[in-house]
C-alpha positions as CSV (number, residue, x, y, z in Angstrom):
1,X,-26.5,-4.1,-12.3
2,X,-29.8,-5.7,-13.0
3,X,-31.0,-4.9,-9.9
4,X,-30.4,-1.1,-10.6
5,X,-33.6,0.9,-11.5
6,X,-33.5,4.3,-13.1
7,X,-34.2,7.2,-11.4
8,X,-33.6,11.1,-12.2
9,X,-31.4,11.3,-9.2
10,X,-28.1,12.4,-10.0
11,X,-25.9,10.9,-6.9
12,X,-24.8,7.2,-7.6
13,X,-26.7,4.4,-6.4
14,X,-23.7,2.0,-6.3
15,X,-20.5,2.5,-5.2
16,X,-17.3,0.5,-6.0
17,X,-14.1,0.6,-3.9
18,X,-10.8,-1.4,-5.3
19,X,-7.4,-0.8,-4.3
20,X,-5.3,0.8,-7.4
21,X,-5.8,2.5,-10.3
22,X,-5.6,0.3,-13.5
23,X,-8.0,-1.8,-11.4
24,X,-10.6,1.5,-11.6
25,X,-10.2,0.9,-15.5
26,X,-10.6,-2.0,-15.6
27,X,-13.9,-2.2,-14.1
28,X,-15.0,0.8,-15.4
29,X,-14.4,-0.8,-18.8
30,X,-16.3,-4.1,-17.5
31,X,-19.2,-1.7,-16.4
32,X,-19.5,0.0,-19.6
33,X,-19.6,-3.6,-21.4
34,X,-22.1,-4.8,-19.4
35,X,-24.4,-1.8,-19.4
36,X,-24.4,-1.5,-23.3
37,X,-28.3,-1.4,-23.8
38,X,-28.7,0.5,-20.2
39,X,-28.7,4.0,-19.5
40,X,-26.0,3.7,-16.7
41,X,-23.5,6.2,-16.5
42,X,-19.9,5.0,-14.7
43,X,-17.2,7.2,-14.0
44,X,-13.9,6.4,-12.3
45,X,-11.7,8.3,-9.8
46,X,-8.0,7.8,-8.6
47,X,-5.5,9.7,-7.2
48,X,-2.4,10.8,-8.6
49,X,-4.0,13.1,-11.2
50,X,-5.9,16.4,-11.4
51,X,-9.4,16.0,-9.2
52,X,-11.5,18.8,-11.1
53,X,-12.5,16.6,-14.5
54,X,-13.7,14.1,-11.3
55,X,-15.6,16.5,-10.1
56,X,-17.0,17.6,-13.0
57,X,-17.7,14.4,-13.6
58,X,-19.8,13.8,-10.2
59,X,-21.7,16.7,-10.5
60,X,-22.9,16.0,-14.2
61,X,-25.0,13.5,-12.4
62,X,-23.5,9.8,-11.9
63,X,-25.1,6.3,-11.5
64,X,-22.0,4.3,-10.6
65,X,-19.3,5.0,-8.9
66,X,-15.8,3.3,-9.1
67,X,-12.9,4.5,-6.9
68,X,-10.0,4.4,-5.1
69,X,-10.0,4.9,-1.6
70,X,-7.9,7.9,-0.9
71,X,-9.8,9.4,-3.8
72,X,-13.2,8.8,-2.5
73,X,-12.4,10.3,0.9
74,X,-11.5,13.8,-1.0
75,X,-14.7,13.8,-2.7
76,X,-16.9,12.4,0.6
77,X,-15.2,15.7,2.7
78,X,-15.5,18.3,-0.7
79,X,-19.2,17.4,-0.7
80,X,-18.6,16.4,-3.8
81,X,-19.9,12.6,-3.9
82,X,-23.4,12.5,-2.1
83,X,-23.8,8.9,-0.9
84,X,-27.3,9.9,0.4
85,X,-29.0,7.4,-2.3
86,X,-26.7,4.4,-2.2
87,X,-28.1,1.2,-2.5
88,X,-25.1,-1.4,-2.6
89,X,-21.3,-1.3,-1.3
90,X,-18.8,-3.3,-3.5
91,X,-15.1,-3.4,-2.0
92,X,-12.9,-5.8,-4.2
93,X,-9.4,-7.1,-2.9
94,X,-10.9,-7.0,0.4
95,X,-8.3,-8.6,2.3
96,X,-5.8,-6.6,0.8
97,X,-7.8,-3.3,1.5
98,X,-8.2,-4.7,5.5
99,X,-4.6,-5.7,5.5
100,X,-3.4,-2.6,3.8
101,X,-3.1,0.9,5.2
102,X,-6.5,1.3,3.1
103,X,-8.2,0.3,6.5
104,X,-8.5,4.3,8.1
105,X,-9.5,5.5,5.1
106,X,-12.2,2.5,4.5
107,X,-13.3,3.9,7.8
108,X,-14.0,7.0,7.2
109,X,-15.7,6.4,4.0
110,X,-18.0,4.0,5.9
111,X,-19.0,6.8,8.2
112,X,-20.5,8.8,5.2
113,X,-22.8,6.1,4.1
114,X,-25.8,5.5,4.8
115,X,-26.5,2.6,7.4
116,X,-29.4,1.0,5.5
117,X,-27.5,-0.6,2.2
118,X,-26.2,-3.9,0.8
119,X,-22.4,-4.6,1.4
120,X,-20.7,-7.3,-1.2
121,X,-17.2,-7.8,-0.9
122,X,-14.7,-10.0,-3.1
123,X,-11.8,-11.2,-3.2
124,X,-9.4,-14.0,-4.4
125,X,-8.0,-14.9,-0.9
126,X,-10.1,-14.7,2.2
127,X,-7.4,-15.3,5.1
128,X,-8.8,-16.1,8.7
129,X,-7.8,-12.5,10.3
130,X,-9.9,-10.4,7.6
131,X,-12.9,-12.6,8.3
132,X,-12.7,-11.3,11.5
133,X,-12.5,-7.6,10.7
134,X,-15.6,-8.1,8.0
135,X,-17.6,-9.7,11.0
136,X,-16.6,-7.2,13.1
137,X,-18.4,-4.5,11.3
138,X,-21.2,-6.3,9.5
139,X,-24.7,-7.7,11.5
140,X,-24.0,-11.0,9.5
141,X,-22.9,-11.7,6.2
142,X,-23.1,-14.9,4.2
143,X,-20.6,-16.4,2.2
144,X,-20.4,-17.7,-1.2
145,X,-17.0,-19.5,-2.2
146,X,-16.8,-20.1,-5.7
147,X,-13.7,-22.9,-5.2
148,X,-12.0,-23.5,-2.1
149,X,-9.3,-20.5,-0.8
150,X,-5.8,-22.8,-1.2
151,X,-6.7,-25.4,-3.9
152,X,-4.0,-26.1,-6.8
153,X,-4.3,-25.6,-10.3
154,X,-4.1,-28.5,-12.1
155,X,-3.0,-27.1,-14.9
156,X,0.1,-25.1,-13.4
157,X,3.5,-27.0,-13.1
158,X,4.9,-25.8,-9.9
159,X,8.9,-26.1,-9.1
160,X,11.2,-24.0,-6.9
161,X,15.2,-23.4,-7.2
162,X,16.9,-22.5,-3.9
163,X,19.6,-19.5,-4.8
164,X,21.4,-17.7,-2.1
165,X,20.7,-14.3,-2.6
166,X,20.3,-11.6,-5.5
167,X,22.2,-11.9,-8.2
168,X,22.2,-15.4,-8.2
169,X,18.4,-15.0,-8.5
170,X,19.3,-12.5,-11.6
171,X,21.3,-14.6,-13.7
172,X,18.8,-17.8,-12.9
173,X,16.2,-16.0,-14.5
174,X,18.5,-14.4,-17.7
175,X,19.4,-17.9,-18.1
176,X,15.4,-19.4,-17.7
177,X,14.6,-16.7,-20.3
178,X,17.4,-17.3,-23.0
179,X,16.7,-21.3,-22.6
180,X,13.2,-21.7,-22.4
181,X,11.5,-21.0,-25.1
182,X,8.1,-21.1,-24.2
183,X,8.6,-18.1,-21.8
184,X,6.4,-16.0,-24.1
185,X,4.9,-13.7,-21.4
186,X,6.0,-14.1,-18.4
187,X,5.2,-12.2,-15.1
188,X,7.7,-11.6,-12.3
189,X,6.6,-10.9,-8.4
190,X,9.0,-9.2,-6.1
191,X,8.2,-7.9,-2.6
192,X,8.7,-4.1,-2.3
193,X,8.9,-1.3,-5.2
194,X,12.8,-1.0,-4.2
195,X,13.7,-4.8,-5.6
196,X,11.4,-4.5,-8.5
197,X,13.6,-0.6,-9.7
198,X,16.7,-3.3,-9.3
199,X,15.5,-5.7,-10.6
200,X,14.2,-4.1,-13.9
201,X,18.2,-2.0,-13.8
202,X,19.4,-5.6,-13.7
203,X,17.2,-7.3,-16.2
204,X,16.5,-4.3,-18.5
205,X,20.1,-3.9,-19.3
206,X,20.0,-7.1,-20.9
207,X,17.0,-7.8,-22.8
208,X,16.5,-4.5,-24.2
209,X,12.9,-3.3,-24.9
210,X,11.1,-6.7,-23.4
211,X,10.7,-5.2,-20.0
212,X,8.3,-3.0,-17.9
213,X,7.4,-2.7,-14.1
214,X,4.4,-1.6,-12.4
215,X,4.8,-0.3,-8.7
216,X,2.9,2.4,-6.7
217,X,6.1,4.8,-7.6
218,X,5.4,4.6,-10.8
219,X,3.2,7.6,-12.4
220,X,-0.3,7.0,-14.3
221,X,0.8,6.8,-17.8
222,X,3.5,4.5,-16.7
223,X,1.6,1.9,-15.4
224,X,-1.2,1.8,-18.1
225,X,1.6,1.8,-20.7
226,X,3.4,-1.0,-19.2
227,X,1.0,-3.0,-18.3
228,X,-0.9,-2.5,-22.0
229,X,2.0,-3.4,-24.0
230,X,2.1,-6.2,-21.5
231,X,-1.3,-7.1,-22.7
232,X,-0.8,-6.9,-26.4
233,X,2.9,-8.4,-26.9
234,X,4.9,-5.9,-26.8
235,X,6.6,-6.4,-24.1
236,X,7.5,-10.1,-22.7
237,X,8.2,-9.8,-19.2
238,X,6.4,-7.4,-16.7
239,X,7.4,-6.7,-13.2
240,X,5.0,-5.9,-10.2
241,X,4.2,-6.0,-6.8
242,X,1.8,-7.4,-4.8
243,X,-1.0,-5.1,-4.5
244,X,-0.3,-3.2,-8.2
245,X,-1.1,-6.9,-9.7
246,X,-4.5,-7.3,-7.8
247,X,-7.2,-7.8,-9.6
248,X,-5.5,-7.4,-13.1
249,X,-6.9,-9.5,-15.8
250,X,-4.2,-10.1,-18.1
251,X,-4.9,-13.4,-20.4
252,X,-2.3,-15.6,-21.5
253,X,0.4,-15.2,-19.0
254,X,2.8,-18.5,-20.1
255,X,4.6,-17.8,-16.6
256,X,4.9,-16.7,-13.4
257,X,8.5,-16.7,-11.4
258,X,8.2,-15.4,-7.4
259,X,11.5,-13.9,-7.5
260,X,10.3,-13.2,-3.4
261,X,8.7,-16.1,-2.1
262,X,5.4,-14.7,-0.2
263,X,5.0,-14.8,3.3
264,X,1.6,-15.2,3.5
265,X,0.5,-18.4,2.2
266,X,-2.7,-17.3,-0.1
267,X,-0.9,-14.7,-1.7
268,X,1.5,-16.9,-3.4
269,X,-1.8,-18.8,-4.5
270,X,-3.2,-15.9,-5.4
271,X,0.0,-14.7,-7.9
272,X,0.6,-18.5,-9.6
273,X,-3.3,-18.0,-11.1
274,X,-2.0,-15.6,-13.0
275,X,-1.2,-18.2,-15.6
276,X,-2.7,-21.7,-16.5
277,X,-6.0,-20.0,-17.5
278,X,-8.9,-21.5,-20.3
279,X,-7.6,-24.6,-19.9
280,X,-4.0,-23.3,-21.1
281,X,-1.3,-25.0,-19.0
282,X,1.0,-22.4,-17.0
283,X,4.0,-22.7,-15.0
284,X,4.6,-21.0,-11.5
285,X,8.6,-21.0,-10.7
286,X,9.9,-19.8,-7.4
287,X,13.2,-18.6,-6.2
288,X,14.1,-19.5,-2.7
289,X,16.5,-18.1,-0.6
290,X,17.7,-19.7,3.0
291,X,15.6,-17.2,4.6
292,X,12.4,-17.3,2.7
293,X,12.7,-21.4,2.6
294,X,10.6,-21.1,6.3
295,X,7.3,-20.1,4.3
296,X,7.7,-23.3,2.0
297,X,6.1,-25.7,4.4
298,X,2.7,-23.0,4.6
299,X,2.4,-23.3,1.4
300,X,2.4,-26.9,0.7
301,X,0.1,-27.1,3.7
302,X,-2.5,-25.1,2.2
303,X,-2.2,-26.7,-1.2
304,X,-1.8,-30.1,0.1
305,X,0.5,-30.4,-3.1
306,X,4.0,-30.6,-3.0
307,X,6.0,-28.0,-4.9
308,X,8.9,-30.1,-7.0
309,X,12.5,-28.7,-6.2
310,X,14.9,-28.6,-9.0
311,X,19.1,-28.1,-8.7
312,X,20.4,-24.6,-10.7
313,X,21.6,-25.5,-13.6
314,X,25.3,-25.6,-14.2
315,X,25.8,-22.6,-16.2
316,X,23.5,-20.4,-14.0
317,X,26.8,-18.4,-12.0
318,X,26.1,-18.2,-8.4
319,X,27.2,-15.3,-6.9
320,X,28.7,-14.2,-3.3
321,X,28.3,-10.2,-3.8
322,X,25.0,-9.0,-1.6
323,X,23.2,-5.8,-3.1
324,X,22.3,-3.4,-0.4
325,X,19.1,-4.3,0.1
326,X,20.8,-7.8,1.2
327,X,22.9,-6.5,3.5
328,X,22.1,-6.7,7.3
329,X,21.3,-3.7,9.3
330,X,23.9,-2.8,11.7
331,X,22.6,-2.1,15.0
332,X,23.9,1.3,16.2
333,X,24.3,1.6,19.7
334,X,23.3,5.0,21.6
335,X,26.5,7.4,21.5
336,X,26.6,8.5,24.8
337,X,29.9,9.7,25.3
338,X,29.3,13.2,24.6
339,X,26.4,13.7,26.7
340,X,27.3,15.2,30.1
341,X,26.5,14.1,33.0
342,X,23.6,14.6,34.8
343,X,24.1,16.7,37.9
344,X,21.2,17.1,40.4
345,X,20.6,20.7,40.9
346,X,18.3,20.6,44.4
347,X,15.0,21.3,44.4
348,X,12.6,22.6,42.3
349,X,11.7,25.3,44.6
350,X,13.8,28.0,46.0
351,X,13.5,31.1,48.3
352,X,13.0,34.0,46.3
353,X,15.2,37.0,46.9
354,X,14.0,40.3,48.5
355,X,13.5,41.9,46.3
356,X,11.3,39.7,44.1
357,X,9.1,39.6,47.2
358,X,5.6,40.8,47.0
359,X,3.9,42.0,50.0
360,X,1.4,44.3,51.2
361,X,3.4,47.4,52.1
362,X,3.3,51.1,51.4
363,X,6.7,51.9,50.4
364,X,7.6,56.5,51.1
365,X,9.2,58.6,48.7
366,X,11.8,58.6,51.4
367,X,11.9,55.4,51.8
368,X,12.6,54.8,48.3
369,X,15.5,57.3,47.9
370,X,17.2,55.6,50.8
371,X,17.0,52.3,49.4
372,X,18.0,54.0,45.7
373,X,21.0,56.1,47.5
374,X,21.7,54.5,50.6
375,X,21.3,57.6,52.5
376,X,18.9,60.5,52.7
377,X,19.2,63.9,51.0
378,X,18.2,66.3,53.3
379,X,18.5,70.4,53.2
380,X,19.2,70.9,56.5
381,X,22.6,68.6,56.6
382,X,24.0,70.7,53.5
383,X,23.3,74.3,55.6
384,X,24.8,72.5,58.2
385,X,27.9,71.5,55.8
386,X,28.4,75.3,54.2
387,X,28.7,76.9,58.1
């Protein structure tokens, strides 16, 4: 931003790409507070919502631009955004966005740009695979790591419970959140948008107005809702995904529970610093099932630190019943039976009939008529027939 210089130009001169969005807000928001005394002008664009006001918007004239991909590619093809001025290229969540089906559409926005212009990319987790794809498309780069991707939090108390499926999971966590008391905001991880709508029907029934979830399902006023009564206490608990979560700056977060242990090692870094922030100590509490144990080991490995395994307590119930999201899919084989079977039928070629034959002769009137009547009509024979 300081390196921004006015100009009467109304197409931006920096554009800012993150992958949801609440995150659009919330740098919008950080833009505007930084910009207080300059005569910047940010505006945000997102799907899921009407595109003309963004348009309107652009047109106005624009100095910064913060968007979300899919979003960004409507304007670029309406003509709409004109990137013929821009300076500087901020993607944030970058290995998400690479790892993500954001990748085509990064593309194609990269294609609009122009190819003289500063490229800065963040992010909290820089896995080995999406340095490749940055260094792949960049001349060079240089990095700048603020602390090193994988170290511990001090300040966050760490400890796993292995449970052996689902509804063991959901009565460990009603029974962590009636015991506990210092569970004051506590925000719960699951894999796919499926298990969090469960998960909030399973936990919502019981702790009546303390819930909300955030998933890409969800509709705009939704998410901002749940995630600002999140934010100012009105609700204690707050479910998410993965990529919904990134780059969310919620403060005081007493607790986050994994109820899906991450496959990928840095993204379970990346969810525990949620909590233990401004030197506040957190807690980061995992729920392990036998098949999601395997990814344990990573983990430790990249913290070097041990995670401390604790027994379920007695009263938590465990369960034997499997939801259907638990429950193995049958392989179907290929029903055959009714098919027929396959009977050559010669060659592809045949011998056309004579009559589908085309060649070069002059076929008679008389001719014809025999072929039509199989014998002649002829005067003379029906003289000869009346005598």
């Amino acid at each position: 931003l300081r390196l921004w210089k006015f100009t009467k130009s109304p197409v931006p001169q920096i554009l800012i790409i993150v992958p949801t969005r609440e995150l659009v807000a919330q740098v919008v928001g950080a833009v505007e507070s930084l910009t207080t005394y300059m005569n910047t002008v940010v505006v945000g664009v997102y799907g899921g919502t009407n595109i003309g006001p963004q348009k309107a918007q652009i047109q106005a004239g624009v100095d910064i631009v913060v968007g979300t991909p899919g979003r960004l590619v409507d304007l670029l093809l309406d003509g709409v955004l004109k990137p013929k001025k821009l300076q500087r290229l901020i993607i944030d969540e970058v290995d998400e966005m690479l790892h993500l089906g954001f990748r085509t559409q990064l593309k194609s926005i990269l294609d609009f740009l122009p190819r003289r212009r500063q490229n800065l990319m963040f992010s909290a987790t820089m896995p080995i695979e999406v340095e490749a794809v940055i260094d792949a498309f960049t001349d060079y780069y240089q990095k700048i790591e603020a602390a090193p991707s994988g170290a511990p939090l001090e300040n966050i108390n760490q400890l796993l419970y292995k449970v052996p499926n689902f509804n063991t999971k959901v009565n460990l966590l009603l029974f962590l959140l009636k015991e506990e008391q210092p569970m004051e905001k506590v925000l719960i991880f699951v894999k796919t948008k499926k298990m969090a709508d469960v998960l909030y029907a399973s936990v919502g029934e019981v702790i009546n107005g303390g819930v909300g979830i955030i998933h890409s399902s969800k509709s705009q006023n939704n998410r901002f809702k749940a995630v600002g009564d999140f934010e100012s206490g009105l609700i204690r608990i707050l479910i998410a995904t993965d990529i919904i979560a990134r780059g969310l700056d919620i403060a005081d977060v007493s607790h986050v529970v994994n109820f899906d242990l991450p496959e990928v090692a840095e993204q379970y870094i990346h969810r525990i610093g949620r909590t233990g922030r401004a030197e506040r100590i957190g807690e980061a509490i995992s729920f392990v099932t036998p098949e999601e144990y395997k990814h344990v080991g990573g983990i430790e490995s990249l913290m070097k630190h041990s995670i401390g395994e604790w027994p379920l307590p007695e009263e938590v119930t465990v369960s034997e019943e499997l939801i259907a999201l638990e429950m193995p899919v049958e392989h179907v084989p290929f029903n055959n039976h009714k098919m027929k079977a396959h009977e050559p039928s010669g060659a592809a070629f045949h011998e056309k009939l004579d009559k589908n034959k085309k060649v070069n002769k002059k076929i008679r009137r008389a001719e014809a008529m025999k072929i039509k009547y199989k014998k002649p009509i002829r005067r003379g024979s029906k003289r000869k027939n009346k005598k």
